[in-house]
N, C-alpha and C positions, 0 to 999 in steps of 0.2 A: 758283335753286339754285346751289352753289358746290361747288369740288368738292370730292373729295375732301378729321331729325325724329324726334315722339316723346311718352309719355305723360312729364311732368314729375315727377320727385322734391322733397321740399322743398330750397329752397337754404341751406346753411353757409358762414361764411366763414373760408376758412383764412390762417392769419398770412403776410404780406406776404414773398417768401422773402428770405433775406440774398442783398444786393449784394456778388457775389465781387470780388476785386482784378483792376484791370486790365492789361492788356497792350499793348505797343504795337508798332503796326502795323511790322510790315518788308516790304521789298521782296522779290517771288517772284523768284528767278532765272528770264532766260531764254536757254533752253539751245536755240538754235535746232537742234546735232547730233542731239538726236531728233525731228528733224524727221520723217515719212511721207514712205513714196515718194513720186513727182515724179507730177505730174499727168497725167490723161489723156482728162480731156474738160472743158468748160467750160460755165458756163451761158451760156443765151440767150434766149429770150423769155418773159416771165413770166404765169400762167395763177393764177386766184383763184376756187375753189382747183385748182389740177392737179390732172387724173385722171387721165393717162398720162405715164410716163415714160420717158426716152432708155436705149435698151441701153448706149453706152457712159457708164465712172462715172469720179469723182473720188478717191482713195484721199484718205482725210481722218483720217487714223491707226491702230495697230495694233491686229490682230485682239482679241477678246474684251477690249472694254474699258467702256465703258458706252453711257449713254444718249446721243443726241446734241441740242443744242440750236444752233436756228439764230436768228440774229437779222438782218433783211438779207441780206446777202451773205458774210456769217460765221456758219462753224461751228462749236462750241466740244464740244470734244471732250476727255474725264479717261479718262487707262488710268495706268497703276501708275509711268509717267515725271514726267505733268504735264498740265497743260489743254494740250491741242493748240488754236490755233486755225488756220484756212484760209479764206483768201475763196476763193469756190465762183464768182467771176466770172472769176478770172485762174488760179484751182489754183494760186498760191502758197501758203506756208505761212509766214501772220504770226509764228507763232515757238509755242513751250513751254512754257508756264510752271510749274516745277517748284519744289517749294516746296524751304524753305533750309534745313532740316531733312534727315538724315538718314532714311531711311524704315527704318519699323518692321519689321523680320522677321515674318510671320506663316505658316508653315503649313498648314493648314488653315483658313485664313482664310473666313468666306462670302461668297460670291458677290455679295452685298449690296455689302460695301464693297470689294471688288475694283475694282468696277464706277467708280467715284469720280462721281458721277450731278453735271451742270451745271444751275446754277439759277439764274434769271433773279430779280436782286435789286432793286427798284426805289429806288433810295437820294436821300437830299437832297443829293447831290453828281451824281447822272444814273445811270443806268442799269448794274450791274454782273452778271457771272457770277462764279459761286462754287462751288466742288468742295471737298471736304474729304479731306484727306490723313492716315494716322498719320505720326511724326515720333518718331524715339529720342533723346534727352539724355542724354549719356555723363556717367559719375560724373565727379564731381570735387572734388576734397579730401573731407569726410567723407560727399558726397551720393552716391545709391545711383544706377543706370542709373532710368530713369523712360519710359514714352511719352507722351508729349503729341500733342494733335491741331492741325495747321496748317490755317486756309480760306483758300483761295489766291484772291485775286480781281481780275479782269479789266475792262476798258472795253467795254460789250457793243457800243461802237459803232464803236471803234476796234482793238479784242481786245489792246491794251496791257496788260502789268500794273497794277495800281491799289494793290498791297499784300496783305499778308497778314496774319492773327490766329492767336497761337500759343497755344493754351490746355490745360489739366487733362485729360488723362483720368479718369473715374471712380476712384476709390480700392479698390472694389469689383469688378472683372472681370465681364461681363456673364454665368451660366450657367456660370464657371468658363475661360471659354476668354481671351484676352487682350482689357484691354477697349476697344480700338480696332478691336476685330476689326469688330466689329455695331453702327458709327456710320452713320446716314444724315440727312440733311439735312430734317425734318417739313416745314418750311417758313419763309414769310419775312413781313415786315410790314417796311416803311421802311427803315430801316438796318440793322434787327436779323432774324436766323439762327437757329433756332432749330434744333438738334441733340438726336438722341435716338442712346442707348442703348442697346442692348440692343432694338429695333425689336418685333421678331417675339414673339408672344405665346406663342413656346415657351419665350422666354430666361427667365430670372430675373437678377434687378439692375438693371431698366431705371434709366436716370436721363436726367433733359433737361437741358440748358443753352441759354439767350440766350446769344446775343455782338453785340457793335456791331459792325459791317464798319469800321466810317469811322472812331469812335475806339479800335478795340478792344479797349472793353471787356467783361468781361463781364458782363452785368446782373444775372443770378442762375443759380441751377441746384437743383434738386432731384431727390434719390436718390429711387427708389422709384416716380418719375414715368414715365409712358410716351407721348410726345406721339403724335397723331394726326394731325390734320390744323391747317393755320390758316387760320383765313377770318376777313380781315381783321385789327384790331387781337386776334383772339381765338386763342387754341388750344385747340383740341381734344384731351381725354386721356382716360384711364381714372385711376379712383381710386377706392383701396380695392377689395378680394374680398368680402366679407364683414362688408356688403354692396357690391356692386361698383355705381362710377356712370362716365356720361360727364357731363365738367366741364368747364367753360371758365373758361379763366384767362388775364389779360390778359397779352400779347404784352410788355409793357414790365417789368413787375415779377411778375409769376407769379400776382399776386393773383386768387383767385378768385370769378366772379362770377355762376356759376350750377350747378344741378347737374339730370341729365335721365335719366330711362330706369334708374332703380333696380332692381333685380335682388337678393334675397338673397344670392347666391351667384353668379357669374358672370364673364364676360368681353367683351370690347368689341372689333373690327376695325372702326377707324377709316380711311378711304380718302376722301381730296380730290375731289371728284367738280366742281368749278364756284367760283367766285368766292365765295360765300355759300351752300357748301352740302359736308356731309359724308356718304356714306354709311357707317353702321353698320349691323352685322351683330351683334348679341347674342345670346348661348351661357348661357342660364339652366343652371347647374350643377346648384340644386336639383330641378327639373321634365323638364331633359332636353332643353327646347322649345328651336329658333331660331327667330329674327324678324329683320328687315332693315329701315330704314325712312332718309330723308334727313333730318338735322339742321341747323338754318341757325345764324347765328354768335350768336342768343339764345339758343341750346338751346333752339326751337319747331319739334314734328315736321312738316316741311313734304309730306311725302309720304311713303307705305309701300312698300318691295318685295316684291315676290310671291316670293321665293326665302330660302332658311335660308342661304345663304352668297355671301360678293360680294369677285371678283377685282379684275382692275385696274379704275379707271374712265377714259376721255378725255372733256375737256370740249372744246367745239369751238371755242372762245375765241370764241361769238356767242349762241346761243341753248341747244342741244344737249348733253347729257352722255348716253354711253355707256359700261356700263359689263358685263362679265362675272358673269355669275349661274353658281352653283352646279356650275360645273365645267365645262357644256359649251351656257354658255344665250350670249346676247347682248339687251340691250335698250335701246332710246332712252329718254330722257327727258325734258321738259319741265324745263331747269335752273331757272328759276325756281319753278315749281310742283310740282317732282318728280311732276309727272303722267308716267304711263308712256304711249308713244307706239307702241311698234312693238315685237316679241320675235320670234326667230329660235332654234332654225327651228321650220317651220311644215310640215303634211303632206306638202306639194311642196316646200318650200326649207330647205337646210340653214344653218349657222348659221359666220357664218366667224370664221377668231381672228383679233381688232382687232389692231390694233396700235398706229393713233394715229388721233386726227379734229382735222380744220383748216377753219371755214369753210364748214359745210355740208356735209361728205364725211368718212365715214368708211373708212377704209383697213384692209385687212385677206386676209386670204389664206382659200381653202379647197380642199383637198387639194392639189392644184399650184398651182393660177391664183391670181393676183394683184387681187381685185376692189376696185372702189369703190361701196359704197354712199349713199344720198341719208341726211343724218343725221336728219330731220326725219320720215321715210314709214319708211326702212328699205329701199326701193327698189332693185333693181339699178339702179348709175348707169355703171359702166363695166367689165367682164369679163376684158377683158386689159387692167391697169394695166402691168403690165412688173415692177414690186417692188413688195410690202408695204412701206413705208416705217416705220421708228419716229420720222421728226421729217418735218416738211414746210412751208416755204412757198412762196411764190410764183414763188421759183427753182428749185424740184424739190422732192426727197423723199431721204432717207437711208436706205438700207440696212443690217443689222445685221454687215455685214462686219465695218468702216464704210467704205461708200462714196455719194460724192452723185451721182444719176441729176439732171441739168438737166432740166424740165418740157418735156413734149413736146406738149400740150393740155389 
């Protein structure tokens, strides 16, 4: 199972989307002055996977900014300046990469894209990160002010710039608010990005867009679309209310090539849960009922959940997907077979909020303590980890300051 199943609808095919015009790549400034404070611990022995971590941390950039992604000994870090990176072996700070655009005014912006979330791209040029930016375009001669979206991308091996793709936002504002506001990044196949809209199944005006990182172009885009998850050359979306379906449509042109889990009336929470595997959460409008179950990249239900609604998932990049049930559950999985393994809590043991799993271990906190548990049993594996980490490898664990704790064992 992949991450973030099912009875089959019959499949339709819809017309191949139009290929938008392209853009080409410019180089992300890097602005090494918003660099993060100066270092203050460094890594040291490496543990697979670490279950305890070092009190003293690494400041790896400023507070409330997103998720963090670590590759090696580099941490790639988006807050509202630019991708920070940091190797985590010397606490230097490889530099900023901020894109070359103007950044958009937003207000009341959500928290979603605030965040600017780094995503490991795996391209035919090697390995890239990529955060997405808004960007304002000042009028000029008869053209009106406009916001466009920048994806600013990185060397995951070297944290260099690599270039950036400067594209359309929506013509349509996602829910009335600006429509840059509610971009998040669904996922990636080869060189191409797939970008949604309008994300949240409260918005109205969702739209998706491909873009090629390496030539970038854009390959297609469609209003109305609301991506989910992608596994493999496929994505996962919703399409259509009435009646509503989850559809997969290929990664490269939009084309769609299957359709699963029919509903009259309904809705769809799509969630990456594994390599070849989505969990869905369906909201039948007409009957009132939920259902949750894992979809693989055929649209074949490969497993059911026992819960009406499904938060984050971690997949534990080996065997393991964990994910959030119904507001206050936790469960392991069987990624491949979406067989359910373990559920929390249980008469005697309470149930902790994940945060991330790497490896065999998942990490997560309950009331104070900082635990780890075994991903496979659900096991207590270690009681006083020192931090809940949101990113982790072999050289430590990140904290949601953001700061990186060096592995302690």
């Amino acid at each position: 199972m992949s991450g973030p199943g099912r009875a089959l609808g019959a499949a339709t095919l819809l017309a191949v989307l139009a290929v938008a015009g392209c853009d080409t790549p410019v180089a992300p400034k890097l602005d090494t002055s918003l660099a993060p404070p100066e270092a203050k611990a460094t890594a040291g022995a490496t543990f697979d996977p670490p279950v305890r971590f070092q009190p003293t941390a690494l400041n790896i950039g400023w507070p409330n900014g997103s998720n963090v992604l670590l590759r090696k000994n580099l941490a790639f870090y988006g807050d509202s300046k630019g991708l920070t990176v940091t190797d985590v072996l010397t606490g230097k700070t490889v530099g900023v990469l901020a894109p070359g655009g103007a950044q958009a005014a937003g207000g009341g912006t959500p928290l979603l894209f605030r965040e600017h979330p780094s995503v490991l791209v795996r391209t035919s040029a090697g390995e890239r990160v990529a955060a997405v930016y808004p960007v304002a375009v000042a009028a000029a001669g008869t053209s009106r002010n406009r916001n466009r979206l920048e994806v600013v991308t990185a060397d995951a091996t070297t944290g260099k710039g690599t270039g950036s793709v400067v594209l359309d936002a929506p013509a349509t504002p996602a829910n009335g608010a600006d429509a840059h506001d509610t971009v998040r990044i669904a996922g990636t196949h080869g060189d191409v990005v797939v970008l949604v809209f309008g994300a949240s199944i409260l918005m109205k005006n969702p739209e998706t867009v491909a873009v090629d990182v390496i030539t970038g172009r854009t390959l297609w885009r469609r209003a109305g679309l609301r991506a989910g998850a992608v596994l493999g050359d496929t994505l996962l979306a919703q399409t259509g209310t009435k009646p509503a379906f989850v559809s997969g449509l290929g990664v490269a042109d939009g084309g769609q090539r299957w359709k699963a889990l029919q509903v009259p009336s309904g809705s769809f929470t799509i969630t990456a849960a594994g390599p070849d595997a989505a969990a869905v959460a369906v909201s039948d409008h007409a009957t009132g009922k939920r259902s949750a179950g894992f979809l693989d990249s055929a649209g074949r239900l490969t497993g059911r959940i026992s819960a009406t609604r499904v938060g984050d998932c971690h997949y534990d990049e080996q065997a393991i997907t964990v994910c959030s049930l119904d507001g206050d559950e936790v469960a392991g999985f069987d990624a491949a077979t979406g067989r359910e393994l373990w559920r929390l809590p249980t008469a005697d043991r309470l149930a902790p909020r994940v945060t991330f799993a790497w490896h065999g271990a998942v990490y997560g906190r309950v009331k104070s303590d900082a635990v780890v548990l075994d991903a496979r049993t659900g096991a207590d594996r270690e009681a006083e980890a020192g931090i809940d980490p949101i990113a982790v490898n072999e050289y430590g664990g990140v904290s949601n300051v953001p700061q990186f704790h060096p592995a302690a064992g």
